[in-house]
FIKOLZA-1660 file (N, C-alpha, C; in steps of 0.1 Angstrom, whole numbers, plus 5000, padded with zeros to 4 digits):
% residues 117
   i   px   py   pz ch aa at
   1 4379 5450 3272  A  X  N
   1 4393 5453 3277  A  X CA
   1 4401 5460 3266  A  X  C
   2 4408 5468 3273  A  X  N
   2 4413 5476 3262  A  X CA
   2 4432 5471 3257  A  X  C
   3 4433 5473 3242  A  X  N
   3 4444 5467 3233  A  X CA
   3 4453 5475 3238  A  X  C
   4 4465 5467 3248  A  X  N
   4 4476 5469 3251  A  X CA
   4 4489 5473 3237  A  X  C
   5 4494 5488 3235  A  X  N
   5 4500 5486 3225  A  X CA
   5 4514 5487 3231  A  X  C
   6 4523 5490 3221  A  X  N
   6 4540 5484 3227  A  X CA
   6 4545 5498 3228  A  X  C
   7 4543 5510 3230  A  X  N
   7 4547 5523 3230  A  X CA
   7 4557 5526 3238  A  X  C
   8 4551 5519 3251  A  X  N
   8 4567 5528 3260  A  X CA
   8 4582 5511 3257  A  X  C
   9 4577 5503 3253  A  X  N
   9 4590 5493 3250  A  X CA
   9 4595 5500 3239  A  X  C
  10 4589 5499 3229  A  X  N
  10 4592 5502 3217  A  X CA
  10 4604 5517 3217  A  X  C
  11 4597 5523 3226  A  X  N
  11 4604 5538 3228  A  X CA
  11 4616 5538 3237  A  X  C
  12 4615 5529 3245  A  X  N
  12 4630 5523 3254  A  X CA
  12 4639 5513 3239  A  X  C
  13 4635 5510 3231  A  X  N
  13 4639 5501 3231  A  X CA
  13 4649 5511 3219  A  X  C
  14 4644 5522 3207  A  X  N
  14 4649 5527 3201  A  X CA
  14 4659 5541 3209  A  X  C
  15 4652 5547 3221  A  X  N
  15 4661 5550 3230  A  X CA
  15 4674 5543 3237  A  X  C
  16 4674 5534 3241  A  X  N
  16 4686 5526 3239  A  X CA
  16 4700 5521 3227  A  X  C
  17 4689 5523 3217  A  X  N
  17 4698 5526 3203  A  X CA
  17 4706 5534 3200  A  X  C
  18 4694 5546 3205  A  X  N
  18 4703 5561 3199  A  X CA
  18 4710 5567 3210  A  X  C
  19 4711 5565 3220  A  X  N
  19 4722 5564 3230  A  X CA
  19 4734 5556 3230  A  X  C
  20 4737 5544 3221  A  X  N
  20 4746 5539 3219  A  X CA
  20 4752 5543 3204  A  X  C
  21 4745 5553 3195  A  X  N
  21 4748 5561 3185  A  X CA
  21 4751 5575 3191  A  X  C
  22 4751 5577 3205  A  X  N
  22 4757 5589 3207  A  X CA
  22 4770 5592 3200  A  X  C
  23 4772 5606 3193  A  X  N
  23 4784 5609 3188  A  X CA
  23 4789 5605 3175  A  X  C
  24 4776 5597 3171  A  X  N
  24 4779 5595 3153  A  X CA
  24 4777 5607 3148  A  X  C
  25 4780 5608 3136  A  X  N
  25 4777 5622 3123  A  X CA
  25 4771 5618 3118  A  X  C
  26 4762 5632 3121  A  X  N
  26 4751 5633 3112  A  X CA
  26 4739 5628 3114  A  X  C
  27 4728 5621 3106  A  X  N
  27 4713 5612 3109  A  X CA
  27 4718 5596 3118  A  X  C
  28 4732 5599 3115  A  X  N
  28 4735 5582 3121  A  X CA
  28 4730 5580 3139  A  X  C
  29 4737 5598 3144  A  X  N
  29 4734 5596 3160  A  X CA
  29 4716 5604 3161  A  X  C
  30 4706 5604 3148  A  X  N
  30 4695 5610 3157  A  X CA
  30 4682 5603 3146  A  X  C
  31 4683 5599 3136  A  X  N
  31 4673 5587 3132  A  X CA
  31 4677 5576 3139  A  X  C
  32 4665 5566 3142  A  X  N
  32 4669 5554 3143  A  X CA
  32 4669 5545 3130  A  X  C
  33 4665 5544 3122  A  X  N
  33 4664 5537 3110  A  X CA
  33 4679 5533 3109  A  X  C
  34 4684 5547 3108  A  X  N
  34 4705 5551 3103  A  X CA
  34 4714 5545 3117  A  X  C
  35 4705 5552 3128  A  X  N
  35 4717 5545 3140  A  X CA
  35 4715 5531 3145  A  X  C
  36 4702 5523 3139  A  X  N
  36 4704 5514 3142  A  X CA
  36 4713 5503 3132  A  X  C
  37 4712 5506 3120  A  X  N
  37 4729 5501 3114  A  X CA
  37 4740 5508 3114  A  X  C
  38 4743 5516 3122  A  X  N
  38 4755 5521 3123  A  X CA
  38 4760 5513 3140  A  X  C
  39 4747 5514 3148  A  X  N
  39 4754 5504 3158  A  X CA
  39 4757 5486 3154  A  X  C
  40 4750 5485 3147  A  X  N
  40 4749 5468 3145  A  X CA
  40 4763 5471 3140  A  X  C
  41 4766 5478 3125  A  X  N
  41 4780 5481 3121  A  X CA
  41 4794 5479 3128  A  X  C
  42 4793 5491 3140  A  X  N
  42 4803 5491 3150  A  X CA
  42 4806 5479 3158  A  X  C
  43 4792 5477 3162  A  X  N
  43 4795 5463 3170  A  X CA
  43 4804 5450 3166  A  X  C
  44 4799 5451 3153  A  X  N
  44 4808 5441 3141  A  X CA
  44 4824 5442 3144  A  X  C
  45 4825 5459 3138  A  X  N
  45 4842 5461 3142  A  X CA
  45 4845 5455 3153  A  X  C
  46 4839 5462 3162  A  X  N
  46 4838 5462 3181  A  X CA
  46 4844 5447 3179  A  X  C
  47 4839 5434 3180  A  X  N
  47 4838 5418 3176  A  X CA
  47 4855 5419 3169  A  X  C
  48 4855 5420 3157  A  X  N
  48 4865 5421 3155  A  X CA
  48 4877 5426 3158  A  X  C
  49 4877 5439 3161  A  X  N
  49 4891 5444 3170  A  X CA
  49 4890 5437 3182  A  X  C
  50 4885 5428 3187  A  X  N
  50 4887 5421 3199  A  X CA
  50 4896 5410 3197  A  X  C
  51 4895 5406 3187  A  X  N
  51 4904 5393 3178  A  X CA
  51 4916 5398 3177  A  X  C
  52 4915 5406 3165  A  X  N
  52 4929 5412 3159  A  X CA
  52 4942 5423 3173  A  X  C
  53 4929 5423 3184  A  X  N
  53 4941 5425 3194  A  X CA
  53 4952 5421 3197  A  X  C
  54 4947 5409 3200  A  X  N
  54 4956 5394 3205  A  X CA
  54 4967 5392 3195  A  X  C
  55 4962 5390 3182  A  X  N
  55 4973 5391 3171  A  X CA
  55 4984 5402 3175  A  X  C
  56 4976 5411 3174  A  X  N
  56 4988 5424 3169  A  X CA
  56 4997 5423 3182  A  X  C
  57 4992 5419 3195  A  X  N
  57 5002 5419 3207  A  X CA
  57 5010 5412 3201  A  X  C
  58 5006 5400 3205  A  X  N
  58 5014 5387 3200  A  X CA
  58 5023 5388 3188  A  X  C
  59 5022 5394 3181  A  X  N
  59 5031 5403 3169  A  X CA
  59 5040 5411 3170  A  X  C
  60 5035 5421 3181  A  X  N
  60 5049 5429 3188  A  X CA
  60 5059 5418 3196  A  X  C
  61 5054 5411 3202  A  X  N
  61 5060 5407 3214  A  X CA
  61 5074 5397 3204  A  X  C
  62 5068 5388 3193  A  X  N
  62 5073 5384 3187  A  X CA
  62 5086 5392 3182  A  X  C
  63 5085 5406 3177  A  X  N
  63 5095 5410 3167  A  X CA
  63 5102 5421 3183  A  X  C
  64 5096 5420 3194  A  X  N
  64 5103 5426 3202  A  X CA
  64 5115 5413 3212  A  X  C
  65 5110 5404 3208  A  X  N
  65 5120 5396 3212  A  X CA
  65 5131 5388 3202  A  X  C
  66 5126 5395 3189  A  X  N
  66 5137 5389 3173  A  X CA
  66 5146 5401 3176  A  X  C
  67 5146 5411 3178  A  X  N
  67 5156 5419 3179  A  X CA
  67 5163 5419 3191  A  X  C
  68 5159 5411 3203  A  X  N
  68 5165 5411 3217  A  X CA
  68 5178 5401 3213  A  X  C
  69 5170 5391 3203  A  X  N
  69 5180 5380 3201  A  X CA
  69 5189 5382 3192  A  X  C
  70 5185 5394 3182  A  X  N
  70 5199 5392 3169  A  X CA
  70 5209 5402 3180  A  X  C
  71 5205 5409 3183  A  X  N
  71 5216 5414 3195  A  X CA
  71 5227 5404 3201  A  X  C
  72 5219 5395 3205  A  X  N
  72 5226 5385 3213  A  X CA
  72 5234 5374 3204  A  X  C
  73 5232 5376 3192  A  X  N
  73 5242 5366 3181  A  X CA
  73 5227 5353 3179  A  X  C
  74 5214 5352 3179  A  X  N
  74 5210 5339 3176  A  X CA
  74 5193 5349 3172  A  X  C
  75 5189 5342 3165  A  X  N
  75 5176 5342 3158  A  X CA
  75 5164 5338 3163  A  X  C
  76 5148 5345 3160  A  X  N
  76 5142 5341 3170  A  X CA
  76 5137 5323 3170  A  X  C
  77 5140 5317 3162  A  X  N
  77 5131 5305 3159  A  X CA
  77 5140 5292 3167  A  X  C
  78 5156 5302 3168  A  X  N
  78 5161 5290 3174  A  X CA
  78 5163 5293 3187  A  X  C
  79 5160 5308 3189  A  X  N
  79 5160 5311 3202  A  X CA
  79 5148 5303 3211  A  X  C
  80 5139 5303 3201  A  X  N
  80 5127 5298 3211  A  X CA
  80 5125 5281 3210  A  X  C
  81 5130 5275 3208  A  X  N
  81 5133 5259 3205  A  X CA
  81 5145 5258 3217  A  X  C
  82 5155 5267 3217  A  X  N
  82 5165 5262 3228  A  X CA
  82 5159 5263 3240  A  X  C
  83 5147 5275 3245  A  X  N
  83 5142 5281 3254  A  X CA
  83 5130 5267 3258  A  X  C
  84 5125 5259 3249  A  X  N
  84 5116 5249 3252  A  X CA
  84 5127 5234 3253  A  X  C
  85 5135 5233 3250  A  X  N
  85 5145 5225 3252  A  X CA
  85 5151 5225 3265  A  X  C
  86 5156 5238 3270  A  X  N
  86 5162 5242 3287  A  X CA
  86 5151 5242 3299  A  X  C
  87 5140 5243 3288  A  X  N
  87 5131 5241 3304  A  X CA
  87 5127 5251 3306  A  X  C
  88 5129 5264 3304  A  X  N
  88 5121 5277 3304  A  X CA
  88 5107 5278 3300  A  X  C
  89 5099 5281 3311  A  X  N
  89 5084 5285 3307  A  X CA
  89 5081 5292 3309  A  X  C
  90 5084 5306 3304  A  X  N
  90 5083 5318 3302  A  X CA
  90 5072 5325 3286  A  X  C
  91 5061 5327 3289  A  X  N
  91 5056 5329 3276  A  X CA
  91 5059 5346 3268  A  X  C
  92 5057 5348 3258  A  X  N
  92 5061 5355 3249  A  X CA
  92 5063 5368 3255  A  X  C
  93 5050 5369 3263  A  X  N
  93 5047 5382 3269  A  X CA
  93 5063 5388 3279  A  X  C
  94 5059 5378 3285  A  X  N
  94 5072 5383 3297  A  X CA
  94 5086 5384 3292  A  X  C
  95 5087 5375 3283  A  X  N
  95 5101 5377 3277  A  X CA
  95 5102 5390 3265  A  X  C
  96 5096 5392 3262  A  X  N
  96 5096 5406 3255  A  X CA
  96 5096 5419 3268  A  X  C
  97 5092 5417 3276  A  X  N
  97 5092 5426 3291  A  X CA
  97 5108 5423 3295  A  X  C
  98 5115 5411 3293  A  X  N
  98 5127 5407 3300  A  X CA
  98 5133 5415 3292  A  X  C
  99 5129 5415 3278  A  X  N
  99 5141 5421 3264  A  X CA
  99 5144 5435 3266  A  X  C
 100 5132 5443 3272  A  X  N
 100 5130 5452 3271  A  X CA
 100 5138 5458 3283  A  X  C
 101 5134 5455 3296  A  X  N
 101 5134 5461 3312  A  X CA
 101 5150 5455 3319  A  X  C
 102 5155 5447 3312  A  X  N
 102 5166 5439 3323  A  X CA
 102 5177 5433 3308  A  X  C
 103 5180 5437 3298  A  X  N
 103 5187 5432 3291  A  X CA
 103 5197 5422 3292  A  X  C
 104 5202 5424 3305  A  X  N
 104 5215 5412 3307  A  X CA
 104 5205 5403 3314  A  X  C
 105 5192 5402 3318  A  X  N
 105 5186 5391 3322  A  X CA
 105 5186 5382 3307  A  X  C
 106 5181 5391 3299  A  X  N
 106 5174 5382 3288  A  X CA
 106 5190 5374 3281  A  X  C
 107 5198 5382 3281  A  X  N
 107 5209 5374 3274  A  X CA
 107 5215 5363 3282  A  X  C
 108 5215 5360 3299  A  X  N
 108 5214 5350 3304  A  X CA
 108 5206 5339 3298  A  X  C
 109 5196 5343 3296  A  X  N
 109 5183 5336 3293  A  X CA
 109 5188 5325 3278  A  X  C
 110 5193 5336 3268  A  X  N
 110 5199 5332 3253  A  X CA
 110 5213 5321 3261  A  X  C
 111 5215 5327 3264  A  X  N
 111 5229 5314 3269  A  X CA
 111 5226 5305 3277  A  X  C
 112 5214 5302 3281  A  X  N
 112 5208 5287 3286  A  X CA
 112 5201 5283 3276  A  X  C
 113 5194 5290 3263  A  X  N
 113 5190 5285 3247  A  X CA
 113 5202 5279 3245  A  X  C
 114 5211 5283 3241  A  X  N
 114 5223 5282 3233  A  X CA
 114 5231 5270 3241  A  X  C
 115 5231 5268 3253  A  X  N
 115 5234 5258 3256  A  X CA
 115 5226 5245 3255  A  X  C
 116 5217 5248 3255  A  X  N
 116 5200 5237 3253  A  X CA
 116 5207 5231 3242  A  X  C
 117 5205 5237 3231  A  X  N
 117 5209 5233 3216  A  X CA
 117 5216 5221 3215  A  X  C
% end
């Protein structure tokens, strides 16, 4: 019987590599040796910028609602203690959308903080 060798896997399988190295520079998109650590590489970032998204939202949303509030005469830390105090369950997102899109909403919003307090 004759020795089955791994030719057409093997060739799907570094074909699939260098297809996902499309558009690197240089040997990275057409060796496989180079594109296969340059995708393992990317993937890494890839992993990573998936994380640090969340942060960096969550970062805007934060300083886009510290400036909604020094507007309004109050700070974000006590803004957001009055806002858990009154019963508002509103998470960061939307209220940086309120700061933004409806201004006299959000300052309603600071004078049921400020009364919380």
């Amino acid at each position: 019987m004759a020795r089955v060798k791994g030719a057409m896997m093997t060739r799907k399988r570094r074909n699939k590599t260098l297809k996902l190295a499309k558009g690197y520079w240089g040997a990275k998109s057409k060796h496989f040796k180079m594109a296969k650590q340059a995708v393992m590489k990317s993937g890494n970032y890839a992993y990573v910028g998936r994380k640090q998204k969340k942060r960096d939202f969550r970062r805007i949303w934060i300083t886009r609602i510290s400036a909604a509030c020094k507007l309004n005469g109050m700070n974000y830390s006590q803004f957001m203690n009055g806002i858990k105090k009154s019963g508002i369950t509103l998470n960061r997102k939307m209220l940086s959308e309120i700061a933004i899109s409806d201004p006299a909403g959000f300052t309603a919003i600071v004078e049921k903080a400020k009364a919380a307090l």
